[in-house]
N, C-alpha and C positions, 0 to 999 in steps of 0.2 A: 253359781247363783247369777242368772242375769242381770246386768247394769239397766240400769235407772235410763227410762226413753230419752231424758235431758243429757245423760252423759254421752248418748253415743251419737256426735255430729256426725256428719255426712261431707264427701267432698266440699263442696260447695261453701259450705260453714266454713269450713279448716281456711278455706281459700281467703273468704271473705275476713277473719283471725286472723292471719296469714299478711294481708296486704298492707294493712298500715303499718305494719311493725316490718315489714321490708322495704318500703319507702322511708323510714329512716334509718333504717342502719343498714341498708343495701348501699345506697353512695358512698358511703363511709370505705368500705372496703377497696377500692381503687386510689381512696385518697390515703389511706393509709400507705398502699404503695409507691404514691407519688412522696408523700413527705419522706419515709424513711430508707428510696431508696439511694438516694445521694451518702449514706452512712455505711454500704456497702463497699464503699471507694476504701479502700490504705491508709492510703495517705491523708482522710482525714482523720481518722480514729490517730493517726500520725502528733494531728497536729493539735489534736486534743489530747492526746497525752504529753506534747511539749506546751500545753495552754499554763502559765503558771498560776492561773485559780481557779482551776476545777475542781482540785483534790481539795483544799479547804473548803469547797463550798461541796461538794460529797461530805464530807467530816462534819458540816452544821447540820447536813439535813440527816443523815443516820440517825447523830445524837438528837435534835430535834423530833424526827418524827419514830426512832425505835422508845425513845424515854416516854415521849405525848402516848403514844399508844399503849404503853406497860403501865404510865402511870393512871390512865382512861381505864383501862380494865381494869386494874385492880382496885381503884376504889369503887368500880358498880359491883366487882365479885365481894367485897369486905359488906355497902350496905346490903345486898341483896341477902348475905347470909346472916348478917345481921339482924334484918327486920322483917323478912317473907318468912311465912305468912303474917298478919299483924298489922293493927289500923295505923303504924307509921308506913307503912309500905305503901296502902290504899294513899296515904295523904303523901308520898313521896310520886306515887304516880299523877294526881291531880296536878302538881306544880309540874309535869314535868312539860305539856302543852305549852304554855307560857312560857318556858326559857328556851322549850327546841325552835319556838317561833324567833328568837332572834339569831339573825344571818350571821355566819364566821366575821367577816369583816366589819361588822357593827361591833361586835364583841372585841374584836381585837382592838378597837379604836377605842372602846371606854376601856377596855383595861390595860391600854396605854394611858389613858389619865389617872388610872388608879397608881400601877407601878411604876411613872417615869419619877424621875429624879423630881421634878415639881409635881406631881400628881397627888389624888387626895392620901395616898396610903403616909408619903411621906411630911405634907402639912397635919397631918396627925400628930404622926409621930414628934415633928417640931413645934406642935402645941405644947406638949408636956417637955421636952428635951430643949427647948431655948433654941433650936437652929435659926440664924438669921438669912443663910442661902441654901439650894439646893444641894442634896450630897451625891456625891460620886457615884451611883449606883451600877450594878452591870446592865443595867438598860440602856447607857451610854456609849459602850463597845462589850458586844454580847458577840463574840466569834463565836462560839458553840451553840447560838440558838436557844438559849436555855428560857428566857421569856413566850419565846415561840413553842416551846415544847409544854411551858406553865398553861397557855391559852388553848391548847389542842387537847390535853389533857382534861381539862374542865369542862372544855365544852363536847367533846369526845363522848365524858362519861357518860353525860345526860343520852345521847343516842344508843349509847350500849344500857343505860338504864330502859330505854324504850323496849330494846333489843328482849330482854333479860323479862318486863314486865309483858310482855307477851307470850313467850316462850312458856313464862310460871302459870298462864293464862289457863293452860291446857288443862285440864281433870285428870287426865293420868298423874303429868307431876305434880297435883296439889294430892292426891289418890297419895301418892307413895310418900308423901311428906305427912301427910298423917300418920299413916301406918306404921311409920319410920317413930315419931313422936308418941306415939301408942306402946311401942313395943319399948320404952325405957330410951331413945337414944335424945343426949340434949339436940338444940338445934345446929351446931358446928356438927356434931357425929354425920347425923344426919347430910348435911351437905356434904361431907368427903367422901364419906362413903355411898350416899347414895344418887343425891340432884346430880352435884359434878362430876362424875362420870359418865353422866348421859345429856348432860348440857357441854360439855366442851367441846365435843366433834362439831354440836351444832351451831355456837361461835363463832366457828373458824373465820366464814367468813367475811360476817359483823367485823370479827377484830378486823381481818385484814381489809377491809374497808376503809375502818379507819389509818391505816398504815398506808394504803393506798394513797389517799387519801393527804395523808400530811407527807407522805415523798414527794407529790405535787402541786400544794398550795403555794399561791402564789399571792394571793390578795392580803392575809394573814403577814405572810414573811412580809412583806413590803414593809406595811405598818408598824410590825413588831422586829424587825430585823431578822439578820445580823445585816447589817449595811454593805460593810467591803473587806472580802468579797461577799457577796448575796449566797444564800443557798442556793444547790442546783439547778430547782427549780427555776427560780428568778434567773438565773444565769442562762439556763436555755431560752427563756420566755424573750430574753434582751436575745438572745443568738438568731430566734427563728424570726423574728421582726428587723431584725437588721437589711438592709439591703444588700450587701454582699455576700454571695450566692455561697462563699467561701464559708462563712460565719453562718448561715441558715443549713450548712448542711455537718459544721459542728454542732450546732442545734440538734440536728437529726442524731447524729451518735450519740449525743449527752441521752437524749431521750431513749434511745434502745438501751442505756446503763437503767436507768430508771427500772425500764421494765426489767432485767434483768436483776435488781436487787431484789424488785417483789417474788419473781419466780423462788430466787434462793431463798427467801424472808418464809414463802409460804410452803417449799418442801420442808425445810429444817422444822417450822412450826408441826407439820401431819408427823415427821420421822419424830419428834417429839410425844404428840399423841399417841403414838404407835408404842413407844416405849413405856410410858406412863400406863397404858390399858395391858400390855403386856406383866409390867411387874405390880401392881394394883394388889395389893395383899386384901386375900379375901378376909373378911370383916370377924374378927375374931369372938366379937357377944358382948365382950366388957362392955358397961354403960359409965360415962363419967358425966360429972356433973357440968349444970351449964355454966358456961364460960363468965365469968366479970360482965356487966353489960358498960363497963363504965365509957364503951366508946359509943355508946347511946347517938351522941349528938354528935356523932364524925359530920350527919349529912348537913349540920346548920351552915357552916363556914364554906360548902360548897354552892347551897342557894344563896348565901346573903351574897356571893362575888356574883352570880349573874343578878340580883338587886341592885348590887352597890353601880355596875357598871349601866345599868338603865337612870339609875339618880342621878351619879354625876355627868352623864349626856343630859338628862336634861338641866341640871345644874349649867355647864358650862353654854347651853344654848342662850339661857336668858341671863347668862354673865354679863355686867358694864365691865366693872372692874373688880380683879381677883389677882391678885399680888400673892407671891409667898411671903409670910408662911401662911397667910389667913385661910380658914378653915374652910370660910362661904365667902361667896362673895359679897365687898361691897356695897356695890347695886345692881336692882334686878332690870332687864329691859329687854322687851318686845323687839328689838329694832333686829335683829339677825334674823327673828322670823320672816318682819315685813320684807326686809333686802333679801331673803333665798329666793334659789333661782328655781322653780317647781317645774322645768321643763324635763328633769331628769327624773321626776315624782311619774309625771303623767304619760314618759315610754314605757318606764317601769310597769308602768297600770296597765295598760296596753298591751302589751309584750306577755307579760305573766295569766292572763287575761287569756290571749290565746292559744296559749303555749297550755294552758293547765286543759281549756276546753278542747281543744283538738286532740288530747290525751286521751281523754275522759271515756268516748266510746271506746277508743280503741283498746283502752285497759279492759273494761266491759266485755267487749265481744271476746277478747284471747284468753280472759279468763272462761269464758263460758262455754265456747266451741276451739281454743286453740290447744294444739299439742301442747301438752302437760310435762311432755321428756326435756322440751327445749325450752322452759322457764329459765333456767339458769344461763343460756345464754342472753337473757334480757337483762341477768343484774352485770354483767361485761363490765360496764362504765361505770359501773360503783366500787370495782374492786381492781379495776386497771387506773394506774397514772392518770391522769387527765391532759396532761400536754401530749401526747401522742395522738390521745382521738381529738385533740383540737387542731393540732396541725393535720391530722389527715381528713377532719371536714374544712379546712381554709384552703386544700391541694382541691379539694372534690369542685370548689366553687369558685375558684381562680380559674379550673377548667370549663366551668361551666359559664364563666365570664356572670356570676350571680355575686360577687361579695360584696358586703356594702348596702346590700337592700335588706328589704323590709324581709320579702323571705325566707332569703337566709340567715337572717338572724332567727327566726322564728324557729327554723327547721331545727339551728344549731343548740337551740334551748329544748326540743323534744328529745334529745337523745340522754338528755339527765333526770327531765323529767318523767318519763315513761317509766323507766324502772323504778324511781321513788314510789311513783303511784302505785305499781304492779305488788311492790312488798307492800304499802300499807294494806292495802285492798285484799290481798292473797289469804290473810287469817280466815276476816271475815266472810270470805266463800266459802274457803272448805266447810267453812262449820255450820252451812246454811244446811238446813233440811231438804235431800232430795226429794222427801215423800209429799211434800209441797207440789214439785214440777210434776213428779209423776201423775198426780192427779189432777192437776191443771191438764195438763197432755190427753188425759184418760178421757174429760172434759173433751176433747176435741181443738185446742189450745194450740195454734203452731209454734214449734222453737222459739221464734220470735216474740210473739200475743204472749207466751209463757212467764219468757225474761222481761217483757215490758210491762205486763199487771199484774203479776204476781212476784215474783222474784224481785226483779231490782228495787220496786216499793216499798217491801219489807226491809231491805238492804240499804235503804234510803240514808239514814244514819253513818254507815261508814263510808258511802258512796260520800257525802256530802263534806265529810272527813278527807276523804283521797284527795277530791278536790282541792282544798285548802291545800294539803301537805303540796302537790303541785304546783300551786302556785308560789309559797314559800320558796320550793328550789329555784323556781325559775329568777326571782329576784335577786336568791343569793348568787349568780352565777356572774362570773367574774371575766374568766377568759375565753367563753366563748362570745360573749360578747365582743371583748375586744377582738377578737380576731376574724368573726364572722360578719359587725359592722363595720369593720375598716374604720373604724374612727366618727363613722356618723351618727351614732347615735351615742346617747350618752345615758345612762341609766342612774339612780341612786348609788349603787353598788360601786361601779367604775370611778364614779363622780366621788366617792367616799375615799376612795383609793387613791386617786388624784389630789384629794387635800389636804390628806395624809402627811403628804410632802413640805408642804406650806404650814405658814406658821399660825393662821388664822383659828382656832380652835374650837370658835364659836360657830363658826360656817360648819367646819367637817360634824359638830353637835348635831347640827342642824339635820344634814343627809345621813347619818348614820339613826339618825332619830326614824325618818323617812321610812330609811331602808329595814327599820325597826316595827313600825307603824303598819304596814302593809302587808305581812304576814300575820301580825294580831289581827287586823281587821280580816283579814280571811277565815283566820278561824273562829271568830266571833261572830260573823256574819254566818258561815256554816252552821253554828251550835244554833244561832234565832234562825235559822230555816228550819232546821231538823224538828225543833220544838215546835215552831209554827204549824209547819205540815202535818205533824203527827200529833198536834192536840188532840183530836176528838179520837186519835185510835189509839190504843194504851200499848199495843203492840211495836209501834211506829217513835215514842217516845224515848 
């Protein structure tokens, strides 16, 4: 059967797909050699193994980030089988825009005011219990990372719930979930034997995203600990920023561990699946009855903490005074808004701004004429470390004599953003009706005239969607910043991070508020375009 005239690009096309997507992650490649090859030496891997705390800070982050990630999956695989299909599922997905909008390290800053020893979880609790001071909590001295693994885990879910409500999205799996329901099997049967088996290869790499992911955060650990020693991450982050050549190229071998935990993390997970589909006992007919639904409301206690942690940020922004053990404060006052410093608001605006738009076509054109075999080398940076492709774009632009500028910060916020956009954006092509292009083309329509008035304006909706999601990363993005602007620019995000440290609570309120604020308005500003634009077309709506 001959392909659709829109599918089959021509040179030129491929080329034109082709070149923005190797103007960012072509420099990358040389700096990757620059950063990682001082780790080739002996004698440092020497002197990282007589370093006396790296092994405890490997020991935080395993536990930290193998717990955050088991415990992230497992509660999207418990609701998903839980509530899909079912109008709690539909209303689990509507919330879920509004919590993926807030950045890691916004989150980890309110729920630092939730769980710290004076936070609100614990003036609760000494409402009803008489405590007159703070208690000793493990958020005090947390060696094992265990609040850090509580905060990745929660906010984890919600992306693997994105993950998961997409995947369901298909017609085949909601096709076999019927059938499945029809034929006598409750809804647990149903899932063992039929969804997850064919949803778990396709996780893979979602999960290890996530795992990737909390191997290498660093914004999060700061906030939430474990203090000293730091996790790995933190601990390379301080090694590659140090000035001695000695300590930036310990940096460099902590970081090639990094990668080497994810390799072993992600064979053992497939040699895993491999075993699991190998002894998979075929489904024998018995029907049993549906399960208790008594864990009905597992998913309440998981939205009300991304609520509670949006309250009490704004709680503590218009705090006077807030004393333990009192619940609220008491007095309210404007005065931390007027004194914030909005120069870190308006890089942030700036920066995310260009970073999402200089994306935008290029996700565009490689979805529509670019090779389709080598998508998955574009999600790379969602499923590797992050401090290795930061250090080898700060080697790319130390050589290029660029760090510090405008550009290179910009450049170094495409390399996250690109592939966010490419996965959101990826569904809703495939599922676009070629019979569209082909008759625009038939029309007399060139590739171009095609994807520009017919195609992408029906696509208007998700397009306007990508964008947002875009801009979100680029806000949330923490250390390329720092290490792409050398220090001169300051962001929300960065600026969050830093007052993390200090004891001012109402300030850090303030920019995590910011840093909070600015991905909602993206996607709220998206959904009043999309509506706007496609009023009078019902199709467009």
């Amino acid at each position: 059967m001959p392909l659709p005239l829109s599918s089959r690009p021509g040179l030129p096309w491929q080329w034109m797909a082709a070149l923005p997507v190797l103007l960012i992650f072509g420099p990358l490649l040389p700096g990757l050699y620059w950063a990682l090859s001082p780790a080739l030496d002996a004698t440092v891997w020497q002197a990282l193994w007589l370093d006396a705390q790296w092994p405890q800070a490997l020991r935080s982050t395993l536990i930290s980030s193998v717990l955050g990630t088991l415990l992230a999956f497992g509660m999207a695989a418990l609701l998903a089988t839980l509530h899909y299909p079912g109008r709690l599922w539909m209303s689990l997905q509507r919330r879920l825009s509004l919590l993926l909008s807030v950045p890691h390290a916004a989150f980890a800053v309110g729920l630092f005011f939730l769980i710290a020893p004076s936070g609100w979880l614990a003036r609760a609790i000494a409402h009803f219990s008489q405590w007159s001071s703070p208690p000793e909590w493990v958020t005090v001295q947390d060696p094992y990372g265990l609040s850090l693994a509580l905060a990745l885990a929660i906010k984890e879910c919600w992306f693997l719930l994105w993950v998961l409500a997409a995947v369901l999205g298909e017609q085949a799996v909601s096709r076999q979930m019927v059938m499945a329901r029809s034929l006598g099997y409750s809804r647990t049967q149903s899932w063992r034997l039929i969804l997850w088996p064919q949803l778990l290869p396709r996780l893979m790499w979602p999960v290890m995203a996530v795992f990737a992911y909390g191997l290498s955060v660093v914004d999060m650990a700061i906030i939430l600990g474990p203090g000293t020693p730091p996790t790995l991450a933190v601990l390379i982050w301080r090694w590659l920023t140090d000035p001695d050549p000695a300590l930036q190229a310990r940096g460099s071998a902590a970081s090639m561990i990094l990668l080497i935990v994810l390799l072993t993390c992600v064979l053992a997970v497939r040699g895993l699946l491999w075993l699991m589909k190998r002894h998979q006992p075929y489904p024998a007919g018995q029907r049993k009855p549906t399960a208790s639904r008594r864990w009905l409301k597992l998913h309440t206690p998981l939205f009300l903490v991304g609520y509670a942690v949006v309250a009490v940020l704004l709680l503590w922004s218009v705090a006077q005074e807030w004393f333990f053990p009192a619940l609220l404060p008491d007095a309210l006052s404007l005065e931390s808004w007027h004194q914030a410093d909005w120069a870190p608001f308006w890089t942030t605006l700036w920066l995310a701004i260009a970073a999402s738009l200089l994306c935008l076509p290029a996700v565009l054109v490689w979805l529509e004429w670019g090779p389709k075999r080598l998508n998955a080398l574009l999600y790379l940076p969602l499923i590797v470390p992050a401090l290795p492709l930061v250090a080898g774009q700060y080697a790319t632009l130390l050589h290029l004599h660029l760090d510090g500028t405008a550009v290179a910060l910009v450049w170094s916020h495409l390399l996250w953003v690109l592939p966010y956009m490419v996965l959101t954006l990826i569904g809703p092509y495939r599922a676009f009706d070629l019979r569209l292009m082909t008759s625009a083309r038939a029309l007399g329509y060139s590739p171009w005239r095609a994807c520009l008035h017919v195609k992408w304006p029906i696509l208007l909706r998700p397009i306007l969607a990508t964008l947002a999601v875009g801009f979100a990363v680029s806000v949330a993005q923490y250390l390329p910043t720092l290490f792409a602007g050398g220090g001169r620019f300051v962001t929300v995000t960065t600026d969050a991070v830093a007052l993390s440290a200090g004891g001012n609570r109402r300030v850090l309120a303030v920019q995590a508020l910011l840093q909070i604020a600015l991905p909602m308005a993206a996607f709220g500003l998206a959904a009043l375009a999309a509506y706007w634009l496609g009023r009078h077309r019902k199709g467009l709506r």
